[in-house]
Biopython code that builds the backbone (N, CA, C, O; Angstrom):
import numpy as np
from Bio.PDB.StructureBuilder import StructureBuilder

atoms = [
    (1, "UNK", "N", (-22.733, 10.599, -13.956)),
    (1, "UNK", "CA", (-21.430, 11.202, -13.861)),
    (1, "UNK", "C", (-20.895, 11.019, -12.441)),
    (1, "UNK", "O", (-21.557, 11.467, -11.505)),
    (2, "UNK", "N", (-19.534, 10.278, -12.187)),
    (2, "UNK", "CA", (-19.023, 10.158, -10.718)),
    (2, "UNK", "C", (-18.284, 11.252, -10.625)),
    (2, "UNK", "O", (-17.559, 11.609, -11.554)),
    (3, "UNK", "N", (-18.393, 11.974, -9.382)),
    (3, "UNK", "CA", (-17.555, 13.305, -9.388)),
    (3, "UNK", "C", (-15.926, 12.556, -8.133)),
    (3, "UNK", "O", (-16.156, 11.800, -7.189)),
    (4, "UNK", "N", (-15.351, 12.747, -8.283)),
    (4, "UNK", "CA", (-14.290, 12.940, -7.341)),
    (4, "UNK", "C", (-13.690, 13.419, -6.444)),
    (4, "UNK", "O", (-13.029, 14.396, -6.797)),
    (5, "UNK", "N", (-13.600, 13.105, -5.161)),
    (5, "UNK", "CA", (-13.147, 14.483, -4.337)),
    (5, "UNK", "C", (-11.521, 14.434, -4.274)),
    (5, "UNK", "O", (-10.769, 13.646, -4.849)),
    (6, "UNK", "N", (-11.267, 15.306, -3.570)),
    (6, "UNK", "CA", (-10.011, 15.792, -3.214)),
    (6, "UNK", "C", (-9.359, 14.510, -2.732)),
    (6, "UNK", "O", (-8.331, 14.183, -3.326)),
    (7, "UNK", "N", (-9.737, 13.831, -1.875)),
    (7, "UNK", "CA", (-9.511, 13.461, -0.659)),
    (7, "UNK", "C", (-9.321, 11.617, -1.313)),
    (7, "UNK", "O", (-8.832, 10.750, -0.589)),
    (8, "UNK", "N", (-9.802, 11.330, -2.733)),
    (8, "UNK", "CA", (-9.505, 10.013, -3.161)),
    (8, "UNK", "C", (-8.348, 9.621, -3.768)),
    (8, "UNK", "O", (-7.556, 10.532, -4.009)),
    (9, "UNK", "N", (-8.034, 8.520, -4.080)),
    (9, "UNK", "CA", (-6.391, 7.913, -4.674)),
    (9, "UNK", "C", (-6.670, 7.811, -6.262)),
    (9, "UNK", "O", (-7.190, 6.766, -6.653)),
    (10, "UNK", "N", (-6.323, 8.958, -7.341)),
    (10, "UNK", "CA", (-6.731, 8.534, -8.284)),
    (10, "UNK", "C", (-5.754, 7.176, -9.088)),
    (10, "UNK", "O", (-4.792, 6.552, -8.640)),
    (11, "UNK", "N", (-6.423, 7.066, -10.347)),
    (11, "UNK", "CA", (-6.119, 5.632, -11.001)),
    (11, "UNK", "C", (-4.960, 5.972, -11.051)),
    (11, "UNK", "O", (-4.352, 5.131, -10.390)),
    (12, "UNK", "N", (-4.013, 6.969, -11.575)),
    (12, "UNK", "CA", (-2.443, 7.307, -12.159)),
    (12, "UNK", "C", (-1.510, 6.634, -10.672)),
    (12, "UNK", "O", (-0.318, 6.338, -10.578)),
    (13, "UNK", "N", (-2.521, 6.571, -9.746)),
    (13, "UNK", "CA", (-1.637, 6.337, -8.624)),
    (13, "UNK", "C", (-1.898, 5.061, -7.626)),
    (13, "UNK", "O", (-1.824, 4.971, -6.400)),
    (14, "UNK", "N", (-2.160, 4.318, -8.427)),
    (14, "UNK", "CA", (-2.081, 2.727, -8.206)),
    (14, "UNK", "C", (-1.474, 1.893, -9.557)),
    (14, "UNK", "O", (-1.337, 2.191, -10.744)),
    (15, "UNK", "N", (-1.173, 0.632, -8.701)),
    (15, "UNK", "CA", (-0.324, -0.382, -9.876)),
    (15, "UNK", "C", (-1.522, -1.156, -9.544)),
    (15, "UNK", "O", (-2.052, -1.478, -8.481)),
    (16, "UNK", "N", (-1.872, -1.418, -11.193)),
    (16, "UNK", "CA", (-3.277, -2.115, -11.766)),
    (16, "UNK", "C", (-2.353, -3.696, -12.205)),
    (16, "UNK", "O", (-2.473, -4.809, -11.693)),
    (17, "UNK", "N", (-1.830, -3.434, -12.852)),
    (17, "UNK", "CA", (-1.229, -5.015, -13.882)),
    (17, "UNK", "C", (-0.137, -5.949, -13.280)),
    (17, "UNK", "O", (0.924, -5.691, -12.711)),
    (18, "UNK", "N", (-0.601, -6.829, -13.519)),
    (18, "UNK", "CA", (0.419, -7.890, -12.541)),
    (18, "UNK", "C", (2.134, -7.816, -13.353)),
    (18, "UNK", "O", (3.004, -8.599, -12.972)),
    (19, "UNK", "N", (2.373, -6.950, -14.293)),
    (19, "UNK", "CA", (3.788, -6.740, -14.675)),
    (19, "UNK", "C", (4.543, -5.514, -13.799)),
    (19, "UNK", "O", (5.740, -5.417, -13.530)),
    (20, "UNK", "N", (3.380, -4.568, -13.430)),
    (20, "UNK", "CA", (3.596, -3.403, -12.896)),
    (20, "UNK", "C", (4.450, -3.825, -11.029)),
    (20, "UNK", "O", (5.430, -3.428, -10.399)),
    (21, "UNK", "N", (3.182, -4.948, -10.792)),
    (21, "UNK", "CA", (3.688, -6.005, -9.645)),
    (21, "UNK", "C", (4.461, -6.301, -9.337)),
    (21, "UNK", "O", (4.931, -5.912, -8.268)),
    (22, "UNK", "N", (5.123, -7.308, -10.238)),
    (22, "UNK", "CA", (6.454, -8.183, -10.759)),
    (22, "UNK", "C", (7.507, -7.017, -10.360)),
    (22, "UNK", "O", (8.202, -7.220, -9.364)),
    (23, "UNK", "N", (7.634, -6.037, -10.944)),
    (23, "UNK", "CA", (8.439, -5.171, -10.938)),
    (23, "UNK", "C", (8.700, -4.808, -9.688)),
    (23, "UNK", "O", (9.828, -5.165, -9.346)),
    (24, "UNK", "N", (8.325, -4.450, -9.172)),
    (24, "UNK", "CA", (7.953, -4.112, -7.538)),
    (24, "UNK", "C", (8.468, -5.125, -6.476)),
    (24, "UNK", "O", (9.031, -4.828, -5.422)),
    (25, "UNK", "N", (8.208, -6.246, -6.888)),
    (25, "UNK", "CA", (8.248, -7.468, -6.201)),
    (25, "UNK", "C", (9.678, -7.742, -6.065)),
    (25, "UNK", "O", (10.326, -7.728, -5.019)),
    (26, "UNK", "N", (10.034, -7.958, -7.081)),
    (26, "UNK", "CA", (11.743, -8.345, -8.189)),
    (26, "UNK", "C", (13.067, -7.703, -7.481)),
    (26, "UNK", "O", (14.181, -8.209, -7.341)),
    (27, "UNK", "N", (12.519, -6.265, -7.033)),
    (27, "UNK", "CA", (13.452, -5.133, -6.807)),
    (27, "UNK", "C", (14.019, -5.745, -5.623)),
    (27, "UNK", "O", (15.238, -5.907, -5.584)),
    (28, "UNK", "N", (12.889, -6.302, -4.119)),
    (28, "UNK", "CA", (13.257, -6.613, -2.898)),
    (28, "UNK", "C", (14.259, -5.410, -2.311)),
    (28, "UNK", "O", (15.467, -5.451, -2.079)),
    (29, "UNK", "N", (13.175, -4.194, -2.140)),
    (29, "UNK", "CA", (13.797, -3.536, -0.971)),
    (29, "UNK", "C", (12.455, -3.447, -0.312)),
    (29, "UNK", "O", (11.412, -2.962, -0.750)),
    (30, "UNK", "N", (12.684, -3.966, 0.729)),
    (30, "UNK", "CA", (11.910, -4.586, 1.480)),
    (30, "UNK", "C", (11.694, -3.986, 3.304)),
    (30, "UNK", "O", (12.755, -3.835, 3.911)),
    (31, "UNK", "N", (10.876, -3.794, 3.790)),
    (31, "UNK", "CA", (10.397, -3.067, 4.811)),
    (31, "UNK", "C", (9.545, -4.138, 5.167)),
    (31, "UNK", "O", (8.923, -4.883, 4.411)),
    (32, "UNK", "N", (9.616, -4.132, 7.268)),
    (32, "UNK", "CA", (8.826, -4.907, 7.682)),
    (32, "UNK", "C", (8.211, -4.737, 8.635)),
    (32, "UNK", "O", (8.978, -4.165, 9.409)),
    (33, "UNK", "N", (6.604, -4.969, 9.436)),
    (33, "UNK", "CA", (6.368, -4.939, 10.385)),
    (33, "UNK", "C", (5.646, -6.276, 10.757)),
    (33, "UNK", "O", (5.434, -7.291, 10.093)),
    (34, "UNK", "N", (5.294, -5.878, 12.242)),
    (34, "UNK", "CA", (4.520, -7.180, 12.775)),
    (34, "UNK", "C", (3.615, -7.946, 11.764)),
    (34, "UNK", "O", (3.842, -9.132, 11.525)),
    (35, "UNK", "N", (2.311, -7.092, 11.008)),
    (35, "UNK", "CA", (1.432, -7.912, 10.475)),
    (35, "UNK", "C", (1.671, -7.675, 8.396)),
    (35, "UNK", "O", (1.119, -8.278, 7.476)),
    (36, "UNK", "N", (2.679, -6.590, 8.377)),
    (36, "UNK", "CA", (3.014, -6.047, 7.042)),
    (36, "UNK", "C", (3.854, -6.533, 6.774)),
    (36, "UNK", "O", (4.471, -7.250, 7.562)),
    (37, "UNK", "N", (4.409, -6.219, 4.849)),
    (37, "UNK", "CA", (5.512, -6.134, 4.633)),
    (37, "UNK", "C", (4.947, -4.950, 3.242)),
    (37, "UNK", "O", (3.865, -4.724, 2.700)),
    (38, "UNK", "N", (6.640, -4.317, 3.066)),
    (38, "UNK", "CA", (6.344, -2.822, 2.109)),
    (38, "UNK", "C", (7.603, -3.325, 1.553)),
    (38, "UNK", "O", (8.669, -3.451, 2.157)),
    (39, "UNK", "N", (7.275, -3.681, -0.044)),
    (39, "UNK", "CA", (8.092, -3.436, -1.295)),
    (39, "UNK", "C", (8.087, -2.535, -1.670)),
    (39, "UNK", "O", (7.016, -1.972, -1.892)),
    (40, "UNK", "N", (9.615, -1.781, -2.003)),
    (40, "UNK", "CA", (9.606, -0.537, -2.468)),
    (40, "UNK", "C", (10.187, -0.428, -4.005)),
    (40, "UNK", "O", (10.702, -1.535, -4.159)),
    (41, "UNK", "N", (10.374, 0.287, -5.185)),
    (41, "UNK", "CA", (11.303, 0.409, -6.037)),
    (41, "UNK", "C", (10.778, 1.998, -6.739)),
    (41, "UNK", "O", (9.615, 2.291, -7.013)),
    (42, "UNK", "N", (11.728, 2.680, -6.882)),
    (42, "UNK", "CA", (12.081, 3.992, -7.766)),
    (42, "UNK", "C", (11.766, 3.856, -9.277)),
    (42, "UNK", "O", (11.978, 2.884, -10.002)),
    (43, "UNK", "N", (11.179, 5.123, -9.603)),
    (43, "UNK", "CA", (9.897, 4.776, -10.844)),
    (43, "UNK", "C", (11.621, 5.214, -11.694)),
    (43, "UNK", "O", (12.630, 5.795, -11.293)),
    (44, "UNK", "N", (11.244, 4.610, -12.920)),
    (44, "UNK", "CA", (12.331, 5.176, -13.989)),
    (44, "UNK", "C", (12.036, 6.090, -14.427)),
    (44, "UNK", "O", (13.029, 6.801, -14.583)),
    (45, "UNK", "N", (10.857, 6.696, -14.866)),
    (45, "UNK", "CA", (10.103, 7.870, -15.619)),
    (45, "UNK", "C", (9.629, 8.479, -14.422)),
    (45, "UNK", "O", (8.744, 7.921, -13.774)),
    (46, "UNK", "N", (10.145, 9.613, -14.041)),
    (46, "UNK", "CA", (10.016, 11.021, -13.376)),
    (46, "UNK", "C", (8.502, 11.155, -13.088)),
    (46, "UNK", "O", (7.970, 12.196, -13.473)),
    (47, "UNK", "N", (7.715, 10.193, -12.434)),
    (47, "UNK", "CA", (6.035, 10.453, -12.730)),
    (47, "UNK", "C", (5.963, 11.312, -10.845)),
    (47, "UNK", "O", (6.540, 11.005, -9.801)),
    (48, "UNK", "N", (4.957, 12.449, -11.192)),
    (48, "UNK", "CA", (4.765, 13.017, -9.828)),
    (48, "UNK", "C", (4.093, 12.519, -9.064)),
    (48, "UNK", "O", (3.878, 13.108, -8.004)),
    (49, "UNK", "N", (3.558, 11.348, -9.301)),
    (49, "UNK", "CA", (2.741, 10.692, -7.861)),
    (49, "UNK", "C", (3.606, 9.349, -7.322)),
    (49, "UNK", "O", (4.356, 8.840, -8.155)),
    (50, "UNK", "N", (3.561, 8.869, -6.255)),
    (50, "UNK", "CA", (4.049, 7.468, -6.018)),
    (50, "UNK", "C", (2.761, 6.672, -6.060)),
    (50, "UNK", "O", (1.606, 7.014, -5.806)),
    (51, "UNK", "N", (3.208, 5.671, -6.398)),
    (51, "UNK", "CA", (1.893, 4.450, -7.369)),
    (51, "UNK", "C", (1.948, 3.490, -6.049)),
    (51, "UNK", "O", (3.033, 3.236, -5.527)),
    (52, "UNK", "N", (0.608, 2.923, -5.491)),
    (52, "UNK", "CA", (0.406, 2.162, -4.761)),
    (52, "UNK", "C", (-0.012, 0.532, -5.105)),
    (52, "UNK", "O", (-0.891, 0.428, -5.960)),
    (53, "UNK", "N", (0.308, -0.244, -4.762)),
    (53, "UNK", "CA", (-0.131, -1.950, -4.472)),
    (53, "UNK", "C", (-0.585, -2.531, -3.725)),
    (53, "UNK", "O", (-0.114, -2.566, -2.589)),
    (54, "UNK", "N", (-1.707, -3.229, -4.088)),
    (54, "UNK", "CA", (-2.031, -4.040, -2.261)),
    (54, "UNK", "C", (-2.189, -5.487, -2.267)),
    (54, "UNK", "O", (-2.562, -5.855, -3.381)),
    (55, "UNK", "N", (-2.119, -5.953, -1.867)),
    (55, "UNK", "CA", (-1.988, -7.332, -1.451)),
    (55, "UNK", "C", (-2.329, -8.206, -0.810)),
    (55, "UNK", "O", (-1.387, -8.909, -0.444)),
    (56, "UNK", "N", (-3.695, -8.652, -0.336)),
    (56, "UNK", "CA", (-4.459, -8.725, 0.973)),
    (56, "UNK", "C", (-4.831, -10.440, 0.615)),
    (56, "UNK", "O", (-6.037, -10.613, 0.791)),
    (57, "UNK", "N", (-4.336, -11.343, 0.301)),
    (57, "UNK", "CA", (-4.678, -12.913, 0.179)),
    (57, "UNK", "C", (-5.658, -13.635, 0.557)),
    (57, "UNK", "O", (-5.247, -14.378, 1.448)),
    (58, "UNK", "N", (-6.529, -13.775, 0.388)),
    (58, "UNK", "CA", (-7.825, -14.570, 0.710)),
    (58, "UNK", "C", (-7.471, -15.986, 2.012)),
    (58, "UNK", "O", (-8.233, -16.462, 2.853)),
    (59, "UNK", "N", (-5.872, -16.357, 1.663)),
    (59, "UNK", "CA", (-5.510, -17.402, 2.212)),
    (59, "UNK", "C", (-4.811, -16.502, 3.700)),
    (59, "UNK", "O", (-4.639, -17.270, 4.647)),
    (60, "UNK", "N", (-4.531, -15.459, 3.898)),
    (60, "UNK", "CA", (-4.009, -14.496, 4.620)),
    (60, "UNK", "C", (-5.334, -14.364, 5.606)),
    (60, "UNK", "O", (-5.330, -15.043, 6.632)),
    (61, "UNK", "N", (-6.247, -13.674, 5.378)),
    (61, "UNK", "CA", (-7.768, -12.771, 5.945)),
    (61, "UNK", "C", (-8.705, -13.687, 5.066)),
    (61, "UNK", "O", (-8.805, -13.540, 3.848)),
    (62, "UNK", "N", (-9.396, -14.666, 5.804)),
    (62, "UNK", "CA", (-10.346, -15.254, 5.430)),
    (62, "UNK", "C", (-11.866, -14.306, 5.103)),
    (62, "UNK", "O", (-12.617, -14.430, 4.136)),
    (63, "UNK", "N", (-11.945, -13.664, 5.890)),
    (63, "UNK", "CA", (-13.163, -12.429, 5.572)),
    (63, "UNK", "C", (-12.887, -11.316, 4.404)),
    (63, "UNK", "O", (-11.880, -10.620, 4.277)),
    (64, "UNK", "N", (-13.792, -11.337, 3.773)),
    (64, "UNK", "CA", (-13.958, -10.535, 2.371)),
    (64, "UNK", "C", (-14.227, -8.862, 3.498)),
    (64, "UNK", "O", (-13.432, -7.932, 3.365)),
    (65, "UNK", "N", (-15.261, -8.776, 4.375)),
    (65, "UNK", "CA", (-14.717, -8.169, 5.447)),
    (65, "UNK", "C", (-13.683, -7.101, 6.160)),
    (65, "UNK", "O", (-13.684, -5.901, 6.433)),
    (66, "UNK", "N", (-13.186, -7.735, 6.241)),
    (66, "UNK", "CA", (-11.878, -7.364, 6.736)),
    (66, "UNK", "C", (-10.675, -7.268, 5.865)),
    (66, "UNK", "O", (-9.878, -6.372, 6.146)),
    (67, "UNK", "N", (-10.401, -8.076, 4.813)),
    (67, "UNK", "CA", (-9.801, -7.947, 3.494)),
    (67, "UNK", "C", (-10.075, -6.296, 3.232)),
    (67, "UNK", "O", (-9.193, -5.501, 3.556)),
    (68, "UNK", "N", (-11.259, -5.849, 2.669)),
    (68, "UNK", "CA", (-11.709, -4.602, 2.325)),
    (68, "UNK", "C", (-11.454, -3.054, 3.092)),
    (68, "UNK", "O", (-11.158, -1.903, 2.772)),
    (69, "UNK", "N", (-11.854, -4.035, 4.597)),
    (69, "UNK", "CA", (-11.737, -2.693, 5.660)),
    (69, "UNK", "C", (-9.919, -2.371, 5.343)),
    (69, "UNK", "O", (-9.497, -1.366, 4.770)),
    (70, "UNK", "N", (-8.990, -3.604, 5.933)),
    (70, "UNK", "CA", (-7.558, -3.267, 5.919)),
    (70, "UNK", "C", (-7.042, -2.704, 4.389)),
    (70, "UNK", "O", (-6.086, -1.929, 4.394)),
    (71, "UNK", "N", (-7.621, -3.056, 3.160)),
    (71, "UNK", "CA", (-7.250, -2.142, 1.897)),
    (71, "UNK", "C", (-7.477, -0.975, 2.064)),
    (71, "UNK", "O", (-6.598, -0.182, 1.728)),
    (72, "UNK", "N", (-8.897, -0.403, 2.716)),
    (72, "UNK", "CA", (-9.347, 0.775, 2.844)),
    (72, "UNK", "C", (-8.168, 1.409, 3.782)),
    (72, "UNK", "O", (-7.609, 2.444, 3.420)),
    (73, "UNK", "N", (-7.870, 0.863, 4.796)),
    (73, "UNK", "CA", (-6.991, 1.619, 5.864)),
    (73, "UNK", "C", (-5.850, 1.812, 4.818)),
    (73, "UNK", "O", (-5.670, 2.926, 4.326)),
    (74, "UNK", "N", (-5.177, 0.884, 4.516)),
    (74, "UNK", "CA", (-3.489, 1.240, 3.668)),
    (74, "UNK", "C", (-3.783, 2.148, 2.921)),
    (74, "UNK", "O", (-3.021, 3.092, 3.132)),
    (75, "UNK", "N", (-4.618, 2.398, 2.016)),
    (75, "UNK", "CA", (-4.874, 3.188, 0.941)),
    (75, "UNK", "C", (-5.234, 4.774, 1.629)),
    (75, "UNK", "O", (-5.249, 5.804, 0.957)),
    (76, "UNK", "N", (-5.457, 4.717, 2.819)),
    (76, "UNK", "CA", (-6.076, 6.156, 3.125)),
    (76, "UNK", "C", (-4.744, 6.330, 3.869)),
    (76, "UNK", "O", (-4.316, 7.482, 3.796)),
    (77, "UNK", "N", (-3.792, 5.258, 4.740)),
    (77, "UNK", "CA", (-2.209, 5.863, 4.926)),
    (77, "UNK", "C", (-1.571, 6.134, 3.666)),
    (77, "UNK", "O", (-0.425, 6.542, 3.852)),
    (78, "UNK", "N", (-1.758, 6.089, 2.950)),
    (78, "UNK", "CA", (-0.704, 5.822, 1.660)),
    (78, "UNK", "C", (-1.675, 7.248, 0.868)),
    (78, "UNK", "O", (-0.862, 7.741, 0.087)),
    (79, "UNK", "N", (-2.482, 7.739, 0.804)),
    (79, "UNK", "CA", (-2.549, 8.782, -0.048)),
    (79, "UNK", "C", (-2.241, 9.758, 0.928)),
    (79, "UNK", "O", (-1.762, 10.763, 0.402)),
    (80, "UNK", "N", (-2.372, 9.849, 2.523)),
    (80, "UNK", "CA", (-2.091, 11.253, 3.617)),
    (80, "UNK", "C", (-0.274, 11.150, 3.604)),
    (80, "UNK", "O", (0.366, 12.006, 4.215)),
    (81, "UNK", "N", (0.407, 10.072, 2.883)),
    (81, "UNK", "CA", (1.846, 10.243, 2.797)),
    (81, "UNK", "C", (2.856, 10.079, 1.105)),
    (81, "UNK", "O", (4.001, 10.130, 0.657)),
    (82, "UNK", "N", (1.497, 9.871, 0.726)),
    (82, "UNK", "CA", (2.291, 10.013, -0.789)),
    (82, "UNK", "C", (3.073, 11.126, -1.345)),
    (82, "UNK", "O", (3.948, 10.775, -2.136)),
    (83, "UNK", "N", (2.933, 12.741, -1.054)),
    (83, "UNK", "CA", (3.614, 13.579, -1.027)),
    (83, "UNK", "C", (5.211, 13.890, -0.550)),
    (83, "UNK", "O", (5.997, 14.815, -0.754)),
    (84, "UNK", "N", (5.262, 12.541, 0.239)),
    (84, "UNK", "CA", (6.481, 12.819, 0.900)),
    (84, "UNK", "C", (7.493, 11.419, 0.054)),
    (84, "UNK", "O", (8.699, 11.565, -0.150)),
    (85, "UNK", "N", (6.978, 10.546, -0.218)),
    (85, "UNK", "CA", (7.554, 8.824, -0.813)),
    (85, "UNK", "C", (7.133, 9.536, -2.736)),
    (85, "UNK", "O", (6.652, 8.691, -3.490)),
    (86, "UNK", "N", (7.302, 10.670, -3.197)),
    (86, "UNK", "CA", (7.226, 10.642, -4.413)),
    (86, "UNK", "C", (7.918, 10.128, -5.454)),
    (86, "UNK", "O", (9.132, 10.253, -5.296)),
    (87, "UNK", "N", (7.603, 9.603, -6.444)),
    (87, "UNK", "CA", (8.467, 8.486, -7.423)),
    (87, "UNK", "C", (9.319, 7.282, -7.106)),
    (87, "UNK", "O", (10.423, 6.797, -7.357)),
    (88, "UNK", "N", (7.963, 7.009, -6.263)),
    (88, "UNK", "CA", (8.057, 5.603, -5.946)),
    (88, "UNK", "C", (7.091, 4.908, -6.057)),
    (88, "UNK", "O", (5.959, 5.362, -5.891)),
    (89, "UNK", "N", (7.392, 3.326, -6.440)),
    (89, "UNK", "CA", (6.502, 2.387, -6.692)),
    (89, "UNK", "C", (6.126, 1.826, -5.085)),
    (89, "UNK", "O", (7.036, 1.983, -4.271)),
    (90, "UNK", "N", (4.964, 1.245, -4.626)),
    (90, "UNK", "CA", (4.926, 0.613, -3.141)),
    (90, "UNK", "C", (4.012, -0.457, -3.406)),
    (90, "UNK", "O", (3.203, -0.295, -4.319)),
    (91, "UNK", "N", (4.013, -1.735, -2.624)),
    (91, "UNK", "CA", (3.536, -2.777, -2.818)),
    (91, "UNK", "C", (3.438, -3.285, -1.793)),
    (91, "UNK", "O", (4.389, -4.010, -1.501)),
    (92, "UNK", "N", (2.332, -3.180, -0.796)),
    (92, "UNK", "CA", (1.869, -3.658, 0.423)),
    (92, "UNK", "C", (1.481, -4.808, 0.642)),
    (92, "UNK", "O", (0.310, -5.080, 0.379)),
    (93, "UNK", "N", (2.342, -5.792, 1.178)),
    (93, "UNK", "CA", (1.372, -6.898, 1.464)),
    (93, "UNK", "C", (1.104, -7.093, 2.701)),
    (93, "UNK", "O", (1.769, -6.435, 3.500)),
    (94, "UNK", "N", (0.001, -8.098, 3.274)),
    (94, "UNK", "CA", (-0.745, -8.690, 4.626)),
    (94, "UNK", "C", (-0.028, -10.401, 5.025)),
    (94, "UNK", "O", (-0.501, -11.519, 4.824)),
    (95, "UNK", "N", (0.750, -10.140, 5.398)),
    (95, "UNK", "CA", (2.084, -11.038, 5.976)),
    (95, "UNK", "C", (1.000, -12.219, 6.784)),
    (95, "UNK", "O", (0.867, -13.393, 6.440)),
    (96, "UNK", "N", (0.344, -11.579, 7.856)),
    (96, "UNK", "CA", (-0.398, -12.267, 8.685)),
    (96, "UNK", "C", (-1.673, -12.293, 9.009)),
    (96, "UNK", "O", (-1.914, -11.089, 8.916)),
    (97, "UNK", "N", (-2.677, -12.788, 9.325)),
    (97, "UNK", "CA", (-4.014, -12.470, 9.735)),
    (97, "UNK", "C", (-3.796, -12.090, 10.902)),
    (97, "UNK", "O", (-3.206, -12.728, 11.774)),
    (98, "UNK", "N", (-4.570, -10.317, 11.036)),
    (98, "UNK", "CA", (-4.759, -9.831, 12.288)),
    (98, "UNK", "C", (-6.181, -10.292, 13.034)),
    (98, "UNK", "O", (-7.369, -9.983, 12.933)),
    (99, "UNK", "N", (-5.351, -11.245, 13.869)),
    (99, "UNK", "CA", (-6.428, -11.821, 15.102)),
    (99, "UNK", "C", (-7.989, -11.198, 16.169)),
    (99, "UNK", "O", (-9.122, -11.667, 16.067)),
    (100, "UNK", "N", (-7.612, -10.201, 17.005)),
    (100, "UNK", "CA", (-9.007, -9.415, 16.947)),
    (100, "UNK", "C", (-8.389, -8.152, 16.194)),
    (100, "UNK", "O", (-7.306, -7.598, 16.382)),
    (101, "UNK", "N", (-9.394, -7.867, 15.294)),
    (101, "UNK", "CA", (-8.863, -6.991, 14.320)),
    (101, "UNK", "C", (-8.915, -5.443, 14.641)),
    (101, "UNK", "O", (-10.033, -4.973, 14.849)),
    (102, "UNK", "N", (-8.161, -4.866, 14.683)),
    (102, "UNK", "CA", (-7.860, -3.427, 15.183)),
    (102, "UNK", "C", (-7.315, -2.702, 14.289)),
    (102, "UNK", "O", (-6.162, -2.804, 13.869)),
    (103, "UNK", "N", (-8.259, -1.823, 13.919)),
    (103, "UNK", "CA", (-7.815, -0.747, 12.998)),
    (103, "UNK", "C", (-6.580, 0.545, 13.172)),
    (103, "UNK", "O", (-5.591, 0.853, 12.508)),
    (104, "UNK", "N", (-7.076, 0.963, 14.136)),
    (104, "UNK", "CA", (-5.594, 1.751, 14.416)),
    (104, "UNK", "C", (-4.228, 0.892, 14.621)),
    (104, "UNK", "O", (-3.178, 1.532, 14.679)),
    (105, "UNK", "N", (-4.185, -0.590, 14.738)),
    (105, "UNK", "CA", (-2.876, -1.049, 14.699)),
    (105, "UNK", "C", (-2.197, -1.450, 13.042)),
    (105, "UNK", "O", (-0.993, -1.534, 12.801)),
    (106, "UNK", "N", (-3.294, -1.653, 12.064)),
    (106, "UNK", "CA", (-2.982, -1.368, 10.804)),
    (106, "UNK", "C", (-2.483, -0.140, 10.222)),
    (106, "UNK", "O", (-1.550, 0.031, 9.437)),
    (107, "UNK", "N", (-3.229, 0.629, 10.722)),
    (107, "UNK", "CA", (-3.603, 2.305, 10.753)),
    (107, "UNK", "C", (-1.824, 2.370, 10.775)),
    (107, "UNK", "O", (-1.172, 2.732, 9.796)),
    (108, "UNK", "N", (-1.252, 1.968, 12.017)),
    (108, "UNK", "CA", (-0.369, 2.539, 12.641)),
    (108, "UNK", "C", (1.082, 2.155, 12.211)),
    (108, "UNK", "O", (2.084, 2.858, 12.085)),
    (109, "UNK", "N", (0.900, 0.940, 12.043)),
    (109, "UNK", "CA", (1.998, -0.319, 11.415)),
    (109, "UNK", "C", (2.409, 0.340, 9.819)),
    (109, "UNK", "O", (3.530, 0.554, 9.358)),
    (110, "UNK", "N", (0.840, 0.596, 9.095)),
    (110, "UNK", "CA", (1.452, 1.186, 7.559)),
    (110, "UNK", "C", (2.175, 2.563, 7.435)),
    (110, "UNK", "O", (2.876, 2.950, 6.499)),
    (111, "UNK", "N", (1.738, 3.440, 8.979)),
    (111, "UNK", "CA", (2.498, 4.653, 8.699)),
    (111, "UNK", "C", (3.576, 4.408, 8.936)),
    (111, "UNK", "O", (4.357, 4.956, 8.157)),
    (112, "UNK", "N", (4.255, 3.508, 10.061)),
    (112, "UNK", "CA", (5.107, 3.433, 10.233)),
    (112, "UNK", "C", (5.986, 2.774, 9.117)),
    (112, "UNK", "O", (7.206, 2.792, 9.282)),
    (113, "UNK", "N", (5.734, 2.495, 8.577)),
    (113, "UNK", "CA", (6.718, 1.666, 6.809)),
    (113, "UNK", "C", (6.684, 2.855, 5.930)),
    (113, "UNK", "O", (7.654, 3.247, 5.282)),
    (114, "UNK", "N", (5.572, 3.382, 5.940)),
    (114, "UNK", "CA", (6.042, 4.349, 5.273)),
    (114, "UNK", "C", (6.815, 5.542, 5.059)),
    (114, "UNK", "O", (7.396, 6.111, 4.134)),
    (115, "UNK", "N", (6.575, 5.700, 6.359)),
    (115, "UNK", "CA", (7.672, 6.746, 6.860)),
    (115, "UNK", "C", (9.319, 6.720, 6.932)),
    (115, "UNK", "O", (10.164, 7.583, 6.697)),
    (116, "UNK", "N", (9.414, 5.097, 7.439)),
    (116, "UNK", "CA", (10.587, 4.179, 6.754)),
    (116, "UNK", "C", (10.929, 4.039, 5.237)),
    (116, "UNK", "O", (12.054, 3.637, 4.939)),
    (117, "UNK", "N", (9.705, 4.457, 3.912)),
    (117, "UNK", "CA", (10.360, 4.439, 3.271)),
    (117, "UNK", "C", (10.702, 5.825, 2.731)),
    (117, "UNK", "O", (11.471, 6.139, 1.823)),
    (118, "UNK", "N", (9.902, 6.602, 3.553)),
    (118, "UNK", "CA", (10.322, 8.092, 2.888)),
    (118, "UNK", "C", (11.823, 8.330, 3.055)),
    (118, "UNK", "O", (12.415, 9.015, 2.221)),
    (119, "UNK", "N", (12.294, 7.936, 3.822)),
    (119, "UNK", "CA", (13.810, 8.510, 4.418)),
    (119, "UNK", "C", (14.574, 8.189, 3.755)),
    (119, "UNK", "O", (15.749, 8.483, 3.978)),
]
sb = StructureBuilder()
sb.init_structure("model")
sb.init_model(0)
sb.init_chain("A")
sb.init_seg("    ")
for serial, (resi, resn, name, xyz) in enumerate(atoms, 1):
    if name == "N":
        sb.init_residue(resn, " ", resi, " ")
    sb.init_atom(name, np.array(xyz, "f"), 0.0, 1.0, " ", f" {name:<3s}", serial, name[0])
structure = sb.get_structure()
């Protein structure tokens, strides 16, 4: 039995299917930073969580590595601000490979989009 804590992103609140994607993608309201970019679009059905996407390209971050660590970072900005971006779809992608890789500048870059899209 896996128990769950408080503190994880459950399934209702990620986009799993590459139609869910598309959708997301299609809309182009679009947010940008140095090594990011944040697709945004407004859920049609009133759902209380905002649904997350990630996007991390093998051809982008050659390390499986670092691929993992930077999902882990977006996903832990994106559930400490999902309360505020509610009924919204988000779709994160990795624009660029971060060179020596620094976590608080990912860290820092995704809050900052997000916070851009709360407003």
């Amino acid at each position: 039995m896996i128990i769950r804590s408080a503190q994880s992103l459950p399934k209702q609140c990620r986009l799993r299917q590459a139609d869910e994607f598309r959708a997301v993608l299609r809309n182009r309201t679009v947010f940008e930073s140095t090594h990011l970019r944040l697709y945004i679009k407004s859920q049609m059905t009133s759902q209380e969580c905002a649904r997350l996407g990630l996007i991390v390209a093998k051809k982008t971050e050659r390390k499986a590595v670092k691929r993992n660590r930077i999902k882990r970072l977006i996903r832990e900005v994106f559930r400490k601000h999902r309360q505020a971006i509610c009924g919204v779809d988000c779709v994160i992608q990795l624009k660029r490979s971060v060179e020596s890789f620094n976590s608080s500048l990912i860290y820092q870059e995704a809050t900052t989009l997000l916070d851009k899209a709360a407003k």
